[in-house]
N, C-alpha and C positions, 0 to 999 in steps of 0.2 A: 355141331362143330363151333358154332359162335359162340352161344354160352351167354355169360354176364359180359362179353368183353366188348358189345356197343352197348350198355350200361357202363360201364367202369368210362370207358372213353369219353362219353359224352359229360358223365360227372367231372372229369378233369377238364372238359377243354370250358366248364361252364363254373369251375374252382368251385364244387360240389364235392369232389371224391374224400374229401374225408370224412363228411357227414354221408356219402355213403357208405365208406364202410364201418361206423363207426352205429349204422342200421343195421348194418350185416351182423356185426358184434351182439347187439342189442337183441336181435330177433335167431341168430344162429349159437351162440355162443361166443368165444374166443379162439376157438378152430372149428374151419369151417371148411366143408368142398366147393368146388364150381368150375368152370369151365372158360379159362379163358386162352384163346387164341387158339382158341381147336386143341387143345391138350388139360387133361384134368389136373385140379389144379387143387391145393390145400391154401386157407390163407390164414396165417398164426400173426399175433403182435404181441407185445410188450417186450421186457429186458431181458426172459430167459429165450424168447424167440429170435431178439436179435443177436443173442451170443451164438446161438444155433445155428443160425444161416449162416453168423461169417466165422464158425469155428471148427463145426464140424465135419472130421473128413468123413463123413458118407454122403455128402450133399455135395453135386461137383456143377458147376455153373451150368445157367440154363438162361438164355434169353428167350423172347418170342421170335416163333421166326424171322418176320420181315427184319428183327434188328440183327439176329444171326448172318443173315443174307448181304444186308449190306457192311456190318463190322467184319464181316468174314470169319471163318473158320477157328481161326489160328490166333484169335484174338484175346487177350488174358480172361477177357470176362465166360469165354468159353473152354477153357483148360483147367485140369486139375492135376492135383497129385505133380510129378515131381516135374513135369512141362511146365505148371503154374510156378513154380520156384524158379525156374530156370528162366524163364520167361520175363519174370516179374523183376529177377534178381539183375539180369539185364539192362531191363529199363530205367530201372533206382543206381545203375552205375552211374547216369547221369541226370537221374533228379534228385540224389542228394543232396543237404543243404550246403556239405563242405566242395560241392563243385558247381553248387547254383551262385556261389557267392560270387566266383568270378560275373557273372553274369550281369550284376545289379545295375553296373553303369551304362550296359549293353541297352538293359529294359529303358532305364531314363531316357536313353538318348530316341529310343522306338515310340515313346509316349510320348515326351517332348514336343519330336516332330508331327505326331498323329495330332495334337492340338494347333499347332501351326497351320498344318493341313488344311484339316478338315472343320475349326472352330473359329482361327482368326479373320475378325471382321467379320462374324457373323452373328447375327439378331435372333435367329432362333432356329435350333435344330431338333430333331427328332432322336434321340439318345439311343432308341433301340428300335428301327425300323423293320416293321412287321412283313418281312421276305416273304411269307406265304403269300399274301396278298398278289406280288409282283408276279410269283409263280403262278398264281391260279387263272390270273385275271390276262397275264402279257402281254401287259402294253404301259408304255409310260407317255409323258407330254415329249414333244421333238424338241422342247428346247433342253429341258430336264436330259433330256440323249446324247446332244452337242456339249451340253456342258461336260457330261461324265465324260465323252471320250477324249475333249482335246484338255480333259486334264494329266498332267504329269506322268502320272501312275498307272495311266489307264490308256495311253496312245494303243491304238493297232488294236484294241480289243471289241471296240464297238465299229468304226470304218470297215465300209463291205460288205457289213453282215446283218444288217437294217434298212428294211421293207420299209417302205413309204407306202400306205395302206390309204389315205385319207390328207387334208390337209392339215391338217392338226397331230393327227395320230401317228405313230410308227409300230411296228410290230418288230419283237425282238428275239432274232433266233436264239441268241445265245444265254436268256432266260429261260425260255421258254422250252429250251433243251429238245428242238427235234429238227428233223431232215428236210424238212419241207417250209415253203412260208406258210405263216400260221395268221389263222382265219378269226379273225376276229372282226367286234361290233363297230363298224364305224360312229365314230364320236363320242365316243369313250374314253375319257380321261383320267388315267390315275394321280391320284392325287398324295406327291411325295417328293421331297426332293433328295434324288439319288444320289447325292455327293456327301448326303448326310446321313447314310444308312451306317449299322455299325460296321467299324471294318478295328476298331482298337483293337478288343482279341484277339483278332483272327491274326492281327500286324505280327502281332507281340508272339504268338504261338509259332506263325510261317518263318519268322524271321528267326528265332533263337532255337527254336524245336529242329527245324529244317533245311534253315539256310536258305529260304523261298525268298527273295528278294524284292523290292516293289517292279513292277513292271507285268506284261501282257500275260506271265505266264499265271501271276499270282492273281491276279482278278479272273483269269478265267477258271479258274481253281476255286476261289472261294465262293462263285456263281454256282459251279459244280458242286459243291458241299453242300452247301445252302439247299440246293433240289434235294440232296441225298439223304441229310437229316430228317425231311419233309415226309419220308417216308418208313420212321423207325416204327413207331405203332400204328403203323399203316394195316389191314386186313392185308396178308400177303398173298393179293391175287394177281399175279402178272401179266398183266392182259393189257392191251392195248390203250393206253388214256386213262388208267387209272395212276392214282399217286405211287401206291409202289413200283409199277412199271418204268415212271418216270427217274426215281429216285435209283432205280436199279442200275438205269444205263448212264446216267449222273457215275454212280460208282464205277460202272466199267472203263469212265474215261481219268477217274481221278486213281485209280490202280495204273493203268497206261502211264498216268504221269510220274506218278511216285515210282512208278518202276526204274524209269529212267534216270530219275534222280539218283536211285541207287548203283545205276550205272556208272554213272557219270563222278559221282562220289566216291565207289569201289578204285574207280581208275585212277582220280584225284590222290588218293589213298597212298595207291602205290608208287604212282611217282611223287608220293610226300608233298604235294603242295601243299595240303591241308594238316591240321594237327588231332588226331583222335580225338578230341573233347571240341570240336567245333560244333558241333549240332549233335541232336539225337540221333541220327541216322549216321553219322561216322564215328560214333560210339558206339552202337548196336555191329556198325559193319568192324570194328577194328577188335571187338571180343573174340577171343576165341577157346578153345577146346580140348578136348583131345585129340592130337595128332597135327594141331595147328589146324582145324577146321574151322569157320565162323561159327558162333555157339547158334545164332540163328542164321534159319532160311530167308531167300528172298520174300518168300510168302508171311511169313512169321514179321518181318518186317514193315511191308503194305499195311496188313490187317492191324497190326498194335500201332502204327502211324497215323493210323483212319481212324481206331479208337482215342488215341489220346489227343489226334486234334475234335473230335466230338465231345471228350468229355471236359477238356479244359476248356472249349467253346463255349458252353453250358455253365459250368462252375463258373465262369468268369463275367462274364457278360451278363446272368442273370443279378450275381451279387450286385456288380457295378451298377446293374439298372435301377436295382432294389436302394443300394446307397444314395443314389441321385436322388431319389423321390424321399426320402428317410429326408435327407439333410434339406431341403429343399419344407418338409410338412415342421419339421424338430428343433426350434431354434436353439433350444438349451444341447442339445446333439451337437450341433453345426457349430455353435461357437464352442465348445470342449476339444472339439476336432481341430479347428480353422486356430487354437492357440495352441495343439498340438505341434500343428504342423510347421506355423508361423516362426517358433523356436528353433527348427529344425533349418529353416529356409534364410535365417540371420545369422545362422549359423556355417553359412555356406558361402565361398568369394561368387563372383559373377560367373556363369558358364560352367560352377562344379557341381560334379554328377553325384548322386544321391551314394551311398555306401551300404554296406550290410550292418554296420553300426546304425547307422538311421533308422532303419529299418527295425530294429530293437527296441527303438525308442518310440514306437509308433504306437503304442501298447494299448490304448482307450479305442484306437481306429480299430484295430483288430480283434478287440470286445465288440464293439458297436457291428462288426460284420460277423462273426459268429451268432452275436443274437439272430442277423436279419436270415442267419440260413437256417436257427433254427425254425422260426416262423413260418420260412417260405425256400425249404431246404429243393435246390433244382434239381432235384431228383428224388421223385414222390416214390420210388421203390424199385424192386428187383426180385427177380426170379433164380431160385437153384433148383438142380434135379437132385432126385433119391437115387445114390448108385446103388441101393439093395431095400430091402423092408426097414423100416426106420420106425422106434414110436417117437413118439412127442405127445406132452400132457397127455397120456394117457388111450391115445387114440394112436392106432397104426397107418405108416403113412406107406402105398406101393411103390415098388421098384420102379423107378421111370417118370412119377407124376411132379408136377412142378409143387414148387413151395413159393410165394408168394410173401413177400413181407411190404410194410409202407411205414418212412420214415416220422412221418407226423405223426403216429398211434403212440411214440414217447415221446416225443418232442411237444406234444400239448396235450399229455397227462400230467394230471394234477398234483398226481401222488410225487411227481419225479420234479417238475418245474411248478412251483408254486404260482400262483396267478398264471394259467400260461401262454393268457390271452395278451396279459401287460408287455412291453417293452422295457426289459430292460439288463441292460448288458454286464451291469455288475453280477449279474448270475455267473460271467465266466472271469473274474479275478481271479480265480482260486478253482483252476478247470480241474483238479483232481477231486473235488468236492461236486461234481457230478458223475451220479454213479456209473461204472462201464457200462458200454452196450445201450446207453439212453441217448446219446448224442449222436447219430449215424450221418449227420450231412457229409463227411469224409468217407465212409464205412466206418468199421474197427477193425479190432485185431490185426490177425497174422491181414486181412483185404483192404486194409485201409488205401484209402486212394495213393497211388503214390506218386500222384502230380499234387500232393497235399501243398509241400512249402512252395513248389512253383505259383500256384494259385495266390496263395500266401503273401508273397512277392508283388507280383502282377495286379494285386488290390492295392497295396499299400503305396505302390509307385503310381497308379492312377488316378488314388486320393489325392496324394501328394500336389501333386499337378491342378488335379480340380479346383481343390481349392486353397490355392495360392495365390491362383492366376487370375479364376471367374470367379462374378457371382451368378445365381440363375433361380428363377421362379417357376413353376407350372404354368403350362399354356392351358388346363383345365382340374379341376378338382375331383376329376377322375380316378378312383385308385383300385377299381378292380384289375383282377388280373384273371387269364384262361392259362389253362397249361396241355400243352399242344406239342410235344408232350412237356416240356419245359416251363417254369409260370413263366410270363411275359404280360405288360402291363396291355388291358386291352387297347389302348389308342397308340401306343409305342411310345410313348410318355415324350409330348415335345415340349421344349424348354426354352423359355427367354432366358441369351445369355447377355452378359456386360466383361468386359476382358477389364479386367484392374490395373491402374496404374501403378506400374513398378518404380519406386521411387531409386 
């Protein structure tokens, strides 16, 4: 039942998995069987494989379970044929670029404040704090506690519901995601500070995707996510204190919630408070059908709500992390960027918000970030199923068995990206001069992500801001990364910042 899949796992979370499969190649061929996640499994790579997986319809989405379990059902990544159209056709009513544009000043003013936040007047932060930790370990220092709760955003979500375990230590239910006080080591202290963890994407997605606004409801939500992701390639065995377990009932409370958002939105709706293009979810609720039906279910919209804030979570926050440390090791990068940006920012009176014109003009930022994902694209691969007998190169593939592809088997072929070890982002001036189906960090084809331009957006406005405002160095010359399942840098890459003076 297990198979290769604690092999595959371990070589990711140890940033292995490409030289392992790339052994697998070397010693099996170019297709190959095995077993992972309890279901037989084929694993093809190169150009004619990635057009295969995202073109053909005899191949209809297949995740592994435990990610099934917690995306749900009804999720795009699991629908095909004319649900997948419908579905998908859906969700692009309101991520296309002619309705994201409205948006742009929206994002500035969500980033803006996220630096005020969480950055001014401060010495040094941790740019992507490594949440598993918090989750495995649950316990932080009692001052690091007091600070989080009587800030702002955060009132009413830690008061009441934190154990004094020790004099030093607290134990935290609402980490910790269970029913009971939780037993932990006295004098034990984690070492982090929780006002610095990320919370940019998550702002930026709750806030324009769903209307989630800061307050008690949104930090308890994204504590809830946070458990749930923890258990996407988790072994899906749901037993008591295991990580899927944990992450499961994470999801049972984050469907609870978003359910009611749709409630509450449905009704907004109707008595027209709101305007159909205010968030994703009153865009999905105001489509409709034949007969005047909603084109989607209530279900249909949890499950694709849960996936797109996971996947925009992931695309975003990994890139940003990836930039920070890029701009921070690159100085000839940093200043090409930092005079990009600079023109853009002299460009502008005191107080006014960034444009979709800007955004245009951002052109070398958005080279230098395509490079970084094709390097270190946050999504090492994906699974479809064979709706029937299928071949490929030559070999027949059964009804039922997964197909397995990994994005970095083109992305650091040699044949396709020259040097493809080097950096460097003049490869995409001229993105039609890389061949189809080689560049997959978005998908392609008809599957291409379709939070492509949001993501798009959401980098170019966080640049913007970064480096305008700060400067910042490495707190250690650390650059590995584990990918859990996502890369993340192993230390959560903290950073000396210095806020510039705005003349």
């Amino acid at each position: 039942m297990i198979g290769q899949s604690l092999g595959l796992l371990r070589a990711m979370k140890a940033n292995t998995a490409e030289k392992w499969l790339e052994d697998r190649v070397t010693k099996y061929g170019p297709i190959s069987k095995l077993t992972l996640f309890g279901l037989p499994t084929v694993f093809i790579h190169g150009q004619a494989a990635n057009k295969f997986v995202f073109t053909s319809n005899v191949l209809g989405n297949q995740q592994p379970q435990s990610m099934k379990k917690l995306l749900g059902q009804r999720n795009l990544f699991e629908l095909s044929g004319e649900d997948h159209k419908r579905v998908r056709g859906a969700i692009m009513t309101f991520l296309k670029p002619e309705v994201l544009k409205q948006y742009v000043g929206k994002m500035d003013g969500e980033v803006s404040k996220h630096f005020e936040m969480y950055w001014q007047g401060q010495q040094k932060v941790t740019f992507l704090l490594l949440i598993m930790d918090i989750l495995s370990k649950r316990y932080a220092s009692k001052q690091e506690l007091f600070n989080y709760s009587d800030h702002p955003e955060h009132m009413g979500v830690v008061k009441g519901i934190v154990n004094p375990i020790c004099e030093d230590v607290m134990a935290v239910d609402w980490v910790a995601n269970v029913d009971g006080p939780v037993v932990i080591r006295p004098g034990a202290v984690m070492r982090f500070n929780i006002l610095n963890r990320w919370t940019l994407t998550f702002n930026i997605i709750s806030s324009l995707l769903f209307g989630l606004e800061p307050g008690a409801r949104r930090a308890k939500f994204v504590l809830w996510f946070e458990q749930m992701i923890m258990g996407m390639w988790a072994a899906p065995l749901n037993l008591p204190f295991t990580r899927f377990n944990n992450s499961i009932r994470a999801r049972s409370k984050i469907q609870n919630m978003v359910m009611d958002i749709i409630h509450e939105k449905r009704l907004a709706l109707e008595k027209q408070q709101v305007s159909p293009n205010q968030d994703l979810i009153t865009s999905l609720l105001s489509i409709h059908g034949e007969g005047n039906v909603e084109l989607l279910s209530d279900k249909e919209i949890v499950d694709n709500v849960i996936l797109v804030m996971a996947a925009g979570h992931d695309t975003s926050s990994v890139l940003l992390t990836f930039m920070v440390q890029l701009l921070a090791n690159d100085p000839i990068v940093y200043a090409t960027i930092l005079q990009e940006h600079e023109e853009i920012a002299k460009s502008k009176t005191s107080g006014e918000l960034l444009t979709w014109e800007d955004l245009t003009n951002m052109k070398y930022t958005w080279r230098v970030a395509l490079e970084i994902l094709r390097i270190s694209p946050p999504v090492f691969g994906g699974f479809r199923k064979t709706l029937k007998d299928v071949e490929f190169g030559g070999y027949l593939i059964p009804k039922g068995w997964q197909v397995f592809w990994a994005a970095n088997m083109t992305h650091r072929d040699e044949s396709i990206f020259s040097e493809p070890s080097k950096f460097d982002p003049k490869r995409f001036e001229n993105q039609t001069s890389v061949p189809s189906y080689c560049y997959v960090a978005f998908g392609a084809g008809p599957r291409i992500c379709p939070g492509y331009e949001f993501a798009r957006i959401e980098t170019l406005v966080a640049i913007h801001y970064l480096v305008t405002r700060y400067t910042w160095k490495l707190c250690c010359k650390d650059n590995n990364f584990s990918g859990n399942p996502t890369p993340v840098p192993t230390g959560g890459l903290p950073i000396e910042i210095e806020t510039k003076k705005i003349l």
